[in-house]
C-alpha positions in Angstrom: 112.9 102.2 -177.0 110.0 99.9 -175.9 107.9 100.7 -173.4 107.5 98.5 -169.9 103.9 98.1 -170.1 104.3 96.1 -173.4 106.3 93.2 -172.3 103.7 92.1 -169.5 100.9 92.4 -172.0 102.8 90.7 -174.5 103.2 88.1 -172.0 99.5 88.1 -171.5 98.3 87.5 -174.7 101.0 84.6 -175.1 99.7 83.0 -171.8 95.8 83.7 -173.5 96.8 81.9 -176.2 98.3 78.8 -174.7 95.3 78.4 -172.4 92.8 78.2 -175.2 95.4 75.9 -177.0 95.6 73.4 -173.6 91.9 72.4 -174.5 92.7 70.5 -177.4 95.1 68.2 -175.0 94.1 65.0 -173.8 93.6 66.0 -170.0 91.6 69.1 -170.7 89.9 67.4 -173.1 88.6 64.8 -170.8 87.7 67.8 -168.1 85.5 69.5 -170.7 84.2 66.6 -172.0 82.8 66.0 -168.5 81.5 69.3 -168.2 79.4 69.3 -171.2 77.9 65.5 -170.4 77.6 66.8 -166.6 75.0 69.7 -168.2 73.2 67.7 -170.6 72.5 65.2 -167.9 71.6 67.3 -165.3 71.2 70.9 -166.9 72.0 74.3 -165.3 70.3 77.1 -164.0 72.4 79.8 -165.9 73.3 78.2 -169.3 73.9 80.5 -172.3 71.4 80.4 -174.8 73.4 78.8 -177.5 74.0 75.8 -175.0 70.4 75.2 -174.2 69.8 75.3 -178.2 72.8 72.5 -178.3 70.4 70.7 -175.3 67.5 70.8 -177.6 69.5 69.7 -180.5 70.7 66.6 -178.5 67.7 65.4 -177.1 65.3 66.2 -180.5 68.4 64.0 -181.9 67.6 61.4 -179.4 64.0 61.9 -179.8 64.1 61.2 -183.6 66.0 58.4 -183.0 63.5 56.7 -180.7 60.7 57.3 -183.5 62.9 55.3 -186.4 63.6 52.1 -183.5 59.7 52.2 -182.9 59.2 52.2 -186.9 61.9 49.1 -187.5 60.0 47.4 -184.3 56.2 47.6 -186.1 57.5 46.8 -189.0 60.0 44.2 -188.4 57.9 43.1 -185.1 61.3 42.9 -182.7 60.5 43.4 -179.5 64.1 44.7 -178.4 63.5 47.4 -180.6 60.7 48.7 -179.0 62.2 48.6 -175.9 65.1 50.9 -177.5 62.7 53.5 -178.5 61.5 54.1 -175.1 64.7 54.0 -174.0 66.0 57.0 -176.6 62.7 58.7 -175.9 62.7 58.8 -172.0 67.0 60.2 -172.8 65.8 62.1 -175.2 62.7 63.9 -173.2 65.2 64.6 -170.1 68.4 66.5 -172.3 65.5 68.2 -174.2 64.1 69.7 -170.7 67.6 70.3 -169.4 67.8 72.8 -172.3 65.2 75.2 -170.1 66.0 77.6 -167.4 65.3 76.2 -164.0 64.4 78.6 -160.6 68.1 79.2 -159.1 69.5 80.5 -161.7 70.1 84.5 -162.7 66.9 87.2 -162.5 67.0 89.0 -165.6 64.1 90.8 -165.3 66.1 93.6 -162.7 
């Protein structure tokens, strides 16, 4: 004979599962994706390490991306492309310092 306490926890782990499943659908999908752009765009006091290292990812990413428009505008001489490269630089620079801890957030030195 099974034992009450199963059936609840059985029911816990289903309802575990289908909320890590409901992020792949498309309203979830569209929260998240919000979330993510909201904290490489503005950053976050208490970010987990591997989401700062994302951060600096992104915005070396950018970064490199701002060197190759400012090697196509020397060498090609288009001004637009200059422009672009401080463009990627100065959105590169800001999700790259996003990726450090800011004062608000958790003391971890107690």
């Amino acid at each position: 004979m099974k034992n009450g306490a199963e059936i609840p926890k059985q029911q816990t782990v289903i309802e575990d599962i289908k909320g890590k499943q409901r992020n792949f659908v498309f309203p979830d999908t569209l929260r998240n994706s919000r979330g993510v752009d909201e904290f490489l765009w503005k950053g976050s006091p208490n970010a987990p390490l591997v989401q700062r290292m994302a951060a600096w990812m992104f915005g070396l990413f950018f970064i490199l991306a701002g060197v190759a428009f400012i090697d196509v505008a020397y060498e090609k001489h288009y001004l637009i492309f200059g422009v672009l490269s401080i463009a990627w630089f100065l959105v590169g620079g800001k999700v790259f310092l996003n990726g450090f801890r800011r004062a608000g957030g958790p003391d971890l030195n107690k």
